[in-house]
C-alpha positions as CSV (number, residue, x, y, z in Angstrom):
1,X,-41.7,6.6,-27.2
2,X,-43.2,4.5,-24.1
3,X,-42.9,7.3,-21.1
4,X,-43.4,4.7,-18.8
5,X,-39.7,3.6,-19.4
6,X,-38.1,7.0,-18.4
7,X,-38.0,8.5,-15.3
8,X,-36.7,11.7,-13.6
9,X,-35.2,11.3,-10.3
10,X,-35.0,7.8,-10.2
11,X,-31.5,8.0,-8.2
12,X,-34.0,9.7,-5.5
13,X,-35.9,6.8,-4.9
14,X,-35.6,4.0,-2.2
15,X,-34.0,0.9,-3.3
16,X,-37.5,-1.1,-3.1
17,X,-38.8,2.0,-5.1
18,X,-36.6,1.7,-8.0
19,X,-36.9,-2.0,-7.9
20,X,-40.9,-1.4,-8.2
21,X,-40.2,0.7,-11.3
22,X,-38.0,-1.3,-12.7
23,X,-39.8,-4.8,-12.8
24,X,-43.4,-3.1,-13.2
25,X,-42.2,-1.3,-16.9
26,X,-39.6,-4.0,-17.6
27,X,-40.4,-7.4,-16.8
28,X,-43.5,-9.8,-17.8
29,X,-44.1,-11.0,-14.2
30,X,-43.3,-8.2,-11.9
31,X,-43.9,-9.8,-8.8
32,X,-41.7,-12.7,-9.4
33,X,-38.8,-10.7,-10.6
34,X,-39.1,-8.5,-7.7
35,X,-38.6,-11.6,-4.9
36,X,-35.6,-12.4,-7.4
37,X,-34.2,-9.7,-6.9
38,X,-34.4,-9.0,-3.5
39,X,-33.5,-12.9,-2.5
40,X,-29.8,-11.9,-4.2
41,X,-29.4,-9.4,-0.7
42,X,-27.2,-10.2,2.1
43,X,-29.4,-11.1,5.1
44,X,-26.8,-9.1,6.9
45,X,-28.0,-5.7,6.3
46,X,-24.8,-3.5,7.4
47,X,-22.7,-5.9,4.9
48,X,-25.5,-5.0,2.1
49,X,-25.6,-1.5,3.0
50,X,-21.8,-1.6,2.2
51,X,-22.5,-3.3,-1.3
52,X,-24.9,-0.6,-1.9
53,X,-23.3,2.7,-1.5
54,X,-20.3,1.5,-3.3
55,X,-22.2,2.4,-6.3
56,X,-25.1,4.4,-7.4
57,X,-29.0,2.9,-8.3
58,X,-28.0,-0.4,-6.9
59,X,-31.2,-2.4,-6.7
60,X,-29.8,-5.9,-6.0
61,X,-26.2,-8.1,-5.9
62,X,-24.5,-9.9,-8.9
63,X,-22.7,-12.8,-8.1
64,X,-19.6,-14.4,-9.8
65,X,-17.5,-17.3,-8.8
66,X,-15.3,-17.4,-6.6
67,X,-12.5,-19.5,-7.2
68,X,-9.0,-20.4,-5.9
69,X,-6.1,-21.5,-8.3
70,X,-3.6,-23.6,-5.6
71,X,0.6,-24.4,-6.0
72,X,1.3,-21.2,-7.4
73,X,5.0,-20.6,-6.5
74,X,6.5,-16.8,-6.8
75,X,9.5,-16.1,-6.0
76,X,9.9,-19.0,-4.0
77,X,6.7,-18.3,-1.9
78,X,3.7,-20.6,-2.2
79,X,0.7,-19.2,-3.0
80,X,-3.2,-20.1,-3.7
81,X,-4.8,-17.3,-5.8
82,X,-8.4,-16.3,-5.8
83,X,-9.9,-15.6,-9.0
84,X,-13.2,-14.5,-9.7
85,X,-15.0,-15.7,-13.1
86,X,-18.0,-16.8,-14.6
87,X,-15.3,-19.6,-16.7
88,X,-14.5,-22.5,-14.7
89,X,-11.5,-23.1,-17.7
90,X,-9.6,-20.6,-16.5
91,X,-9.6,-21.5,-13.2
92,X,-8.4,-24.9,-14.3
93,X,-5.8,-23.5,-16.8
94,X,-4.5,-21.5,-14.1
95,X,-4.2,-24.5,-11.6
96,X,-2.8,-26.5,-14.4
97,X,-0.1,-23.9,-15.1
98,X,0.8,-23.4,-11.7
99,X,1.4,-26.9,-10.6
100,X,3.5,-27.7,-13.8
101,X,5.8,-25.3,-12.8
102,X,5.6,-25.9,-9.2
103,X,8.8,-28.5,-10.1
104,X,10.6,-26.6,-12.2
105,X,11.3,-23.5,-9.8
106,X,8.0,-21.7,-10.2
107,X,7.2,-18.1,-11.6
108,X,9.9,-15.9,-11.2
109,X,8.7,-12.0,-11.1
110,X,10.7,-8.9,-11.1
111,X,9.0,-4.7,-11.1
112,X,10.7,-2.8,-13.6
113,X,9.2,0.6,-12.4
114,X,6.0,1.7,-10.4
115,X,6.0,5.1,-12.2
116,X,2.4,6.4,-12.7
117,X,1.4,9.8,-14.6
118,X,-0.8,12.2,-15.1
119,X,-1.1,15.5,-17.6
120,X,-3.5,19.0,-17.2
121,X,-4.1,19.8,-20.9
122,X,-4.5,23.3,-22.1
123,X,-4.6,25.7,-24.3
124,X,-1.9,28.5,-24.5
125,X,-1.9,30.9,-28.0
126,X,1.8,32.2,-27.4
127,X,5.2,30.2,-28.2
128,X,6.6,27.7,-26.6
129,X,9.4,29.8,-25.8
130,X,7.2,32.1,-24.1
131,X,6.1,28.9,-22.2
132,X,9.3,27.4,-21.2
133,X,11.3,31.4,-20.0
134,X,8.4,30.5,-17.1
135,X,8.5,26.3,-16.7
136,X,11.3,26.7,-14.3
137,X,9.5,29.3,-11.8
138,X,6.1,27.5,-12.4
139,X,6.8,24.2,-11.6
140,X,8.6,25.9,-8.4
141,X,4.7,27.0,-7.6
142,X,3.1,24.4,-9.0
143,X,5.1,21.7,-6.3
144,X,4.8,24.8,-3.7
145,X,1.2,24.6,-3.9
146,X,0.6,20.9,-4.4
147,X,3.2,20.5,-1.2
148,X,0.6,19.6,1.5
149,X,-1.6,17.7,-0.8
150,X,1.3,15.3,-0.8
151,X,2.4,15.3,2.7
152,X,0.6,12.2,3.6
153,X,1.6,10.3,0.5
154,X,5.7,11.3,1.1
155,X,5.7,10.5,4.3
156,X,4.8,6.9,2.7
157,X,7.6,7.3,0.2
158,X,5.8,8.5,-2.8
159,X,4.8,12.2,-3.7
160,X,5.4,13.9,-7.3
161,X,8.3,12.8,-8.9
162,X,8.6,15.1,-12.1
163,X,6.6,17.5,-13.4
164,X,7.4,19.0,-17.0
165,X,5.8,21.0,-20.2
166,X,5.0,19.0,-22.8
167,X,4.6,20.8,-26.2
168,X,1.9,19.1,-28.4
169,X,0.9,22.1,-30.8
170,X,2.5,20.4,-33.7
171,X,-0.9,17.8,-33.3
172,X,-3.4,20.3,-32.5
173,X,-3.2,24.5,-32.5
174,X,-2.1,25.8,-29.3
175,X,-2.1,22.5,-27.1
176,X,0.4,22.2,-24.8
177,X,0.4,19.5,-21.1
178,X,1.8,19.7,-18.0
179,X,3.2,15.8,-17.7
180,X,3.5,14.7,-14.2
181,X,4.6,11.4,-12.9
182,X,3.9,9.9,-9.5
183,X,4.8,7.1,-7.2
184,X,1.7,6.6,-4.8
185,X,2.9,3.6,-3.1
186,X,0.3,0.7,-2.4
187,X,-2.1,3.1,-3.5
188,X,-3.7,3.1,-6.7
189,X,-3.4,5.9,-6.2
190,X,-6.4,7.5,-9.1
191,X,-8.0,10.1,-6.4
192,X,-4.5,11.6,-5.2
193,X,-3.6,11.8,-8.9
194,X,-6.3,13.3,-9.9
195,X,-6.6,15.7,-6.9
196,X,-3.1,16.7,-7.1
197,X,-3.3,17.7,-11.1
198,X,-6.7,20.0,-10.5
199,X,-4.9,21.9,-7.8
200,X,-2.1,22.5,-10.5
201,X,-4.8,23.3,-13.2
202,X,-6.1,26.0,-10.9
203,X,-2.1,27.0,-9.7
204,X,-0.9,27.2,-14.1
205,X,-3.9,29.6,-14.7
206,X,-3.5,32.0,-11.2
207,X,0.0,32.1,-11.7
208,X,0.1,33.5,-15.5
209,X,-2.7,36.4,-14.3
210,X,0.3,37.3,-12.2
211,X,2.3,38.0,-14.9
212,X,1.0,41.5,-16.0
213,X,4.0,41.9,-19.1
214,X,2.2,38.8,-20.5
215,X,-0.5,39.9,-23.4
216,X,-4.4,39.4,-21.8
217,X,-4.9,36.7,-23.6
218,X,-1.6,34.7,-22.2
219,X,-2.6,35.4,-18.7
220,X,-5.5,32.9,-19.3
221,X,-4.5,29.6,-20.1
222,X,-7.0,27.7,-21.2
223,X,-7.5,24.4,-19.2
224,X,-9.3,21.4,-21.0
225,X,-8.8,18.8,-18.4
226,X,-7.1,17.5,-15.6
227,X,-6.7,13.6,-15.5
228,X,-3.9,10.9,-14.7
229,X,-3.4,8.8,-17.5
230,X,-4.4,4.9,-17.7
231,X,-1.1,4.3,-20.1
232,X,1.3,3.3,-18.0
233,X,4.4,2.3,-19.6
234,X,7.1,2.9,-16.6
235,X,4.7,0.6,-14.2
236,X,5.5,-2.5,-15.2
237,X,6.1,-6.2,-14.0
238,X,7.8,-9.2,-15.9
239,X,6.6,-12.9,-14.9
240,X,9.1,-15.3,-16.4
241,X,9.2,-19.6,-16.3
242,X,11.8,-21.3,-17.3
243,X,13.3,-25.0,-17.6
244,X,15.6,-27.3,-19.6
245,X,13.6,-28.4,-22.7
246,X,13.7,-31.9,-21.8
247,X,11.6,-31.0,-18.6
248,X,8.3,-30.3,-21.4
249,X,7.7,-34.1,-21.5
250,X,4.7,-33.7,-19.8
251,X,2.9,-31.3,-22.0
252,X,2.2,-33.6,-24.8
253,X,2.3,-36.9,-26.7
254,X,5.1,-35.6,-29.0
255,X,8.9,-35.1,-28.3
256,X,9.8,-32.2,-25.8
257,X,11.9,-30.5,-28.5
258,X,8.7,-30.5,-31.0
259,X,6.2,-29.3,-28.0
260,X,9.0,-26.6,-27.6
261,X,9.2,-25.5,-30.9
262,X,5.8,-25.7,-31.7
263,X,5.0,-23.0,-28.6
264,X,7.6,-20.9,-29.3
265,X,6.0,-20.5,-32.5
266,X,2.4,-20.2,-31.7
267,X,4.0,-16.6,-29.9
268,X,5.4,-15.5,-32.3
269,X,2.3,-15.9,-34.5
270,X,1.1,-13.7,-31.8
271,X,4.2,-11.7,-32.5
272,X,3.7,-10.6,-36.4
273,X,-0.2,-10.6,-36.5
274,X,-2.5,-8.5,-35.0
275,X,-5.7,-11.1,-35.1
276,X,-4.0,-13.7,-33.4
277,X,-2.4,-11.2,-30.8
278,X,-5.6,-9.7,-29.8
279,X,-7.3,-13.4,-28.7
280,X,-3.8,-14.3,-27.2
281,X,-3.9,-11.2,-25.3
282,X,-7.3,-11.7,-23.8
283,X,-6.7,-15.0,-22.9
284,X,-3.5,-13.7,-21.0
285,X,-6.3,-11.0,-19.1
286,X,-8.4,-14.0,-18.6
287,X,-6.0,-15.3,-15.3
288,X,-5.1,-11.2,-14.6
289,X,-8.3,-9.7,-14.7
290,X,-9.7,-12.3,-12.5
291,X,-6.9,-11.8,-9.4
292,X,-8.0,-8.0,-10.2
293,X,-11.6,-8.6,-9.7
294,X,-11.2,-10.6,-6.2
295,X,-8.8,-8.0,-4.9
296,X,-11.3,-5.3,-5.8
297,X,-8.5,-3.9,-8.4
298,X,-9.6,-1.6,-11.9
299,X,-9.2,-4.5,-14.2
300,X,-10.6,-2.1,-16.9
301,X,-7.6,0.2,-16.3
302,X,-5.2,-2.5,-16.5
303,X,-6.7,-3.8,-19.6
304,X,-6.7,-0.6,-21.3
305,X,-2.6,0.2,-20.1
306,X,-1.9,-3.6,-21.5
307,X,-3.7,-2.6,-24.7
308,X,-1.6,0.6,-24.9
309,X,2.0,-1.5,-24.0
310,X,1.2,-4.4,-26.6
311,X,0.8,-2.0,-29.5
312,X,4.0,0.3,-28.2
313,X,5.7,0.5,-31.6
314,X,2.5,0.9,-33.6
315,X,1.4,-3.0,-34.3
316,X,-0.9,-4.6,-31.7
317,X,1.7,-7.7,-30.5
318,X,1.9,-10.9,-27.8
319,X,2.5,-9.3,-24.3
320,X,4.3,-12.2,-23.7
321,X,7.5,-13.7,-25.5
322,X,9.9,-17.3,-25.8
323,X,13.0,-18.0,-26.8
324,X,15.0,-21.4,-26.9
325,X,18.5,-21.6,-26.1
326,X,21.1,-24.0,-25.7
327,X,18.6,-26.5,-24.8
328,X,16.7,-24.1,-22.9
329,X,13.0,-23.3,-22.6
330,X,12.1,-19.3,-21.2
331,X,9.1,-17.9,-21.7
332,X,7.8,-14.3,-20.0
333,X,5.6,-11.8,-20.4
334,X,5.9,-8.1,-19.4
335,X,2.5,-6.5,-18.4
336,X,2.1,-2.6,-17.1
337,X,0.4,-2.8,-13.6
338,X,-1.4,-0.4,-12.1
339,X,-2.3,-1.4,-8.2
340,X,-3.1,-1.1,-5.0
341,X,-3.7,-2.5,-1.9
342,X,-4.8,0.0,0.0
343,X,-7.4,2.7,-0.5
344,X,-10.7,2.4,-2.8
345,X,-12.6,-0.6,-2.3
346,X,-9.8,-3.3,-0.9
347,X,-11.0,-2.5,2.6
348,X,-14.5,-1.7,1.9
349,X,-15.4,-5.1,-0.2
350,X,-15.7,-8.0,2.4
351,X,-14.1,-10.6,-0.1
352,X,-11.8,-8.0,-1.3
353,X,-10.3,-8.3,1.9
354,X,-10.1,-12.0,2.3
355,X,-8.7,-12.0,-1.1
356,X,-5.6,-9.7,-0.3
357,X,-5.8,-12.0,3.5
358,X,-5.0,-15.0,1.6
359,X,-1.7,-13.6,-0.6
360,X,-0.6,-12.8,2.9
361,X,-1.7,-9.6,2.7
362,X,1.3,-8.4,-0.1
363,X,2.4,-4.4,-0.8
364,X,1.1,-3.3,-4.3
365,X,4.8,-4.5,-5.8
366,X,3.7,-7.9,-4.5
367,X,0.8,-7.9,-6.1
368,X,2.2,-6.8,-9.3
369,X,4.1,-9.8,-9.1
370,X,1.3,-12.2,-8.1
371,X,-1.2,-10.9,-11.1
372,X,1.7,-11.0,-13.6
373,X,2.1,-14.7,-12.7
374,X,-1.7,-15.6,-13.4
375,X,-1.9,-13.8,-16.7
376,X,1.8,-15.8,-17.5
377,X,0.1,-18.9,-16.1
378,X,-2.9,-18.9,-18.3
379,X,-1.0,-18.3,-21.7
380,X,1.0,-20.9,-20.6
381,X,-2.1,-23.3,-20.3
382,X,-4.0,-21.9,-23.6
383,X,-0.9,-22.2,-25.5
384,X,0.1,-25.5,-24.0
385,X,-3.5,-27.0,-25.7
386,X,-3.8,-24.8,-29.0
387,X,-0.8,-26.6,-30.1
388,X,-1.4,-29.8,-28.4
389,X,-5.0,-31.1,-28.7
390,X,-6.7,-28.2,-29.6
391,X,-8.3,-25.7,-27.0
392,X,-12.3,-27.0,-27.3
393,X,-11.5,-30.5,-25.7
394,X,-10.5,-29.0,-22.6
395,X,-12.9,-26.0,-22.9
396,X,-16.0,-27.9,-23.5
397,X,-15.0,-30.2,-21.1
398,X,-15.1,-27.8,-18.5
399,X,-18.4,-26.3,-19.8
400,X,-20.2,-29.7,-19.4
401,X,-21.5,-29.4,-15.9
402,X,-23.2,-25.3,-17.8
403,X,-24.4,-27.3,-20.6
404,X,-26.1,-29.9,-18.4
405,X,-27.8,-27.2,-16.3
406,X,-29.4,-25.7,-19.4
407,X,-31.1,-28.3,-20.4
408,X,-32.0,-29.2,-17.0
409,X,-30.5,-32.7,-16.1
410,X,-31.2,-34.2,-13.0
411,X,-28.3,-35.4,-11.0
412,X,-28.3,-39.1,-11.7
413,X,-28.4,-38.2,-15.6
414,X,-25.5,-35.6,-15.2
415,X,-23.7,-38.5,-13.5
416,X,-24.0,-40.2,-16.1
417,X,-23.4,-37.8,-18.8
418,X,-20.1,-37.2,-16.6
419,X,-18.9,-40.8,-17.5
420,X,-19.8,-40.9,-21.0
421,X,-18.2,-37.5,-21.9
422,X,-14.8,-38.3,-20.2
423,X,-14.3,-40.6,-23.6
424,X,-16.0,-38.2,-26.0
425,X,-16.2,-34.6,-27.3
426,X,-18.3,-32.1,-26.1
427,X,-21.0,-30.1,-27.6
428,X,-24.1,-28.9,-26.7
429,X,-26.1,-30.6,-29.2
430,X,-24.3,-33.9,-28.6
431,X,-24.7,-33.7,-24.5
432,X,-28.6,-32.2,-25.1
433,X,-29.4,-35.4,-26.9
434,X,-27.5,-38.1,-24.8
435,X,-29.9,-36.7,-22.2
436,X,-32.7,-37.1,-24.4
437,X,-31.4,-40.7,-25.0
438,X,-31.4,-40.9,-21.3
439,X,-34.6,-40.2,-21.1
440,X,-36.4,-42.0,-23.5
């Protein structure tokens, strides 16, 4: 092993420390890396200061696009969404989506619950009877005790909303939960859940000490963990578009009654098989994870409760649906969304800020709304080409200005590269030699 690639107590050393370390054990050409680096900082130091604290051995700034999908109309409100992404097609999907429906009364989202939960697992060798002669009195301490934890979050409308024994020693000897749900508002609300189900960790095992009839080993519950749970399946938001099927004229060369068909099936391909369900999923996180990312939302939580929600009945399925009757076109999706709009980073981030400024600063129920909408709008899109003219013509499309940057055009040949693609398919062999051409 190289011991010039570890360290001990890196975390302890400056920012221009680390970066030294870094580029002087990692990188051919240390001194070129390290200007690099330090040319990604903001010039305004309190701003970069801010970047750097919000996590741990930052050295420098990543930077993603940041891009805004206009004509979005939910619930009757207009709205231009900012999405951050490295992939300018889903920007364009989105846009695409949005203003085809702009016509045809918009995206029409509804909250079906903003239930959020939490469990302390333990350990407990007696019987669940034992258990339950004592939930009643120790959920009476355990909300006793919690009580001014949650007097700030009540006075906002939210607070504990159950809290209940959960017997699990049929899966595993002896395991038993405390199953709590929340409401935390326009919160995210992962620190007040978390803080709230230690204090009741620490409350389950002080109370059974106090009950001296108990056997010495029952007065000591054994707690594994305290932690709110990412699976969220009473916090969730449905996006729906609908229109007559005569208004699909504009989605392809064929009849609107074939287009129509033919989408309603490509879903329910993503209905009955697994493969298809998990590409037609991500392309549906595509739009949502990158509203998530500009409001400085946990787009990895969200991912992982829309994971849990599309394989509910124990097949990985579409989190979106459509249906066609009477001569009419619906199509939805139903998403579990976890969010907030205040708290964490959405007024620490700069952009975050700006982002939640420019949806008119909306509750977290908004906002649920607004990021069901992109991830509708972007399966709307994908779908709309898969079964059209195929999703590469559009994709590599987009991808040409990339491709041209990689192999280094200058603006007059990407000009004309531009012209000539508009007529022809893209590939990166095919645009690397018309530049060649081009040059010759």
């Amino acid at each position: 092993m190289d011991k010039n690639k570890t360290i001990s107590g890196f975390s302890k050393l400056s920012k221009r420390k680390k970066i030294k370390w870094i580029v002087e054990n990692f990188f051919k050409d240390p001194e070129h890396v390290m200007k690099e680096i330090i040319s990604h900082w903001y010039k305004d130091e309190e701003k970069q200061q801010i970047l750097d604290e919000i996590s741990e051995n930052t050295i420098t700034n990543y930077s993603l696009p940041y891009g805004v999908a206009p004509n979005f109309l939910i619930n009757g409100r207009p709205y231009a969404l900012p999405l951050v992404t490295e992939e300018s097609s889903v920007v364009a999907a989105a846009s695409s989506a949005a203003k085809f429906w702009l016509d045809r009364g918009g995206f029409h989202c509804e909250v079906l619950g903003t239930t959020k939960l939490g469990h302390v697992h333990f350990f407990w060798p007696g019987t669940i009877s034992q258990l339950q002669h004592h939930e009643e009195a120790l959920i009476a301490r355990l909300l006793e005790v919690t009580a001014p934890l949650c007097a700030r979050m009540e006075k906002r409308g939210g607070g504990i909303r159950s809290v209940r024994l959960r017997d699990m020693s049929m899966e595993m000897d002896d395991y038993y939960q405390l199953f709590v749900e929340f409401e935390t508002c326009d919160s995210m609300g992962a620190n007040f859940i978390n803080t709230i189900l230690e204090a009741m960790a620490d409350e389950l095992k002080a109370y059974f000490a106090d009950q001296a009839q108990l056997p010495t080993e029952q007065q000591r519950p054994d707690v594994l963990m305290s932690i709110l749970s990412n699976h969220t399946p009473d916090c969730l938001c449905r996006a729906t578009v609908s229109c007559p099927v005569g208004d699909l004229t504009a989605c392809a060369d064929v009849a609107p009654e074939i287009f129509a068909e033919r989408f309603a099936r490509a879903v329910r391909a993503a209905q009955v098989d697994p493969f298809r369900a998990t590409t037609h999923n991500k392309g549906i996180f595509n739009g949502i994870d990158a509203v998530l990312v500009a409001t400085a939302n946990d787009f990895r939580a969200v991912e992982a409760a829309g994971h849990s929600h599309a394989a509910r009945d124990g097949q990985y399925r579409s989190l979106s649906d459509c249906r066609i009757v009477d001569g009419q076109f619906e199509f939805w999706l139903e998403v579990p969304l976890a969010l907030g709009t205040v708290g964490g980073l959405t007024a620490l981030h700069p952009m975050a800020k700006r982002s939640l400024e420019m949806l008119g600063k909306p509750s977290a129920r908004e906002l649920m709304c607004i990021v069901a909408a992109a991830g509708l709008a972007q399966n709307f899109a994908a779908l709309r080409s898969l079964v059209t003219t195929g999703i590469q013509q559009g994709h590599m499309k987009m991808h040409l200005g990339n491709i041209l940057n990689a192999v280094g055009a200058s603006s007059g040949e990407k000009d004309q590269a531009t012209e000539h693609f508009s007529e022809h398919k893209v590939s990166y062999q095919d645009v690397k030699e018309f530049v060649e051409t081009l040059r010759n």
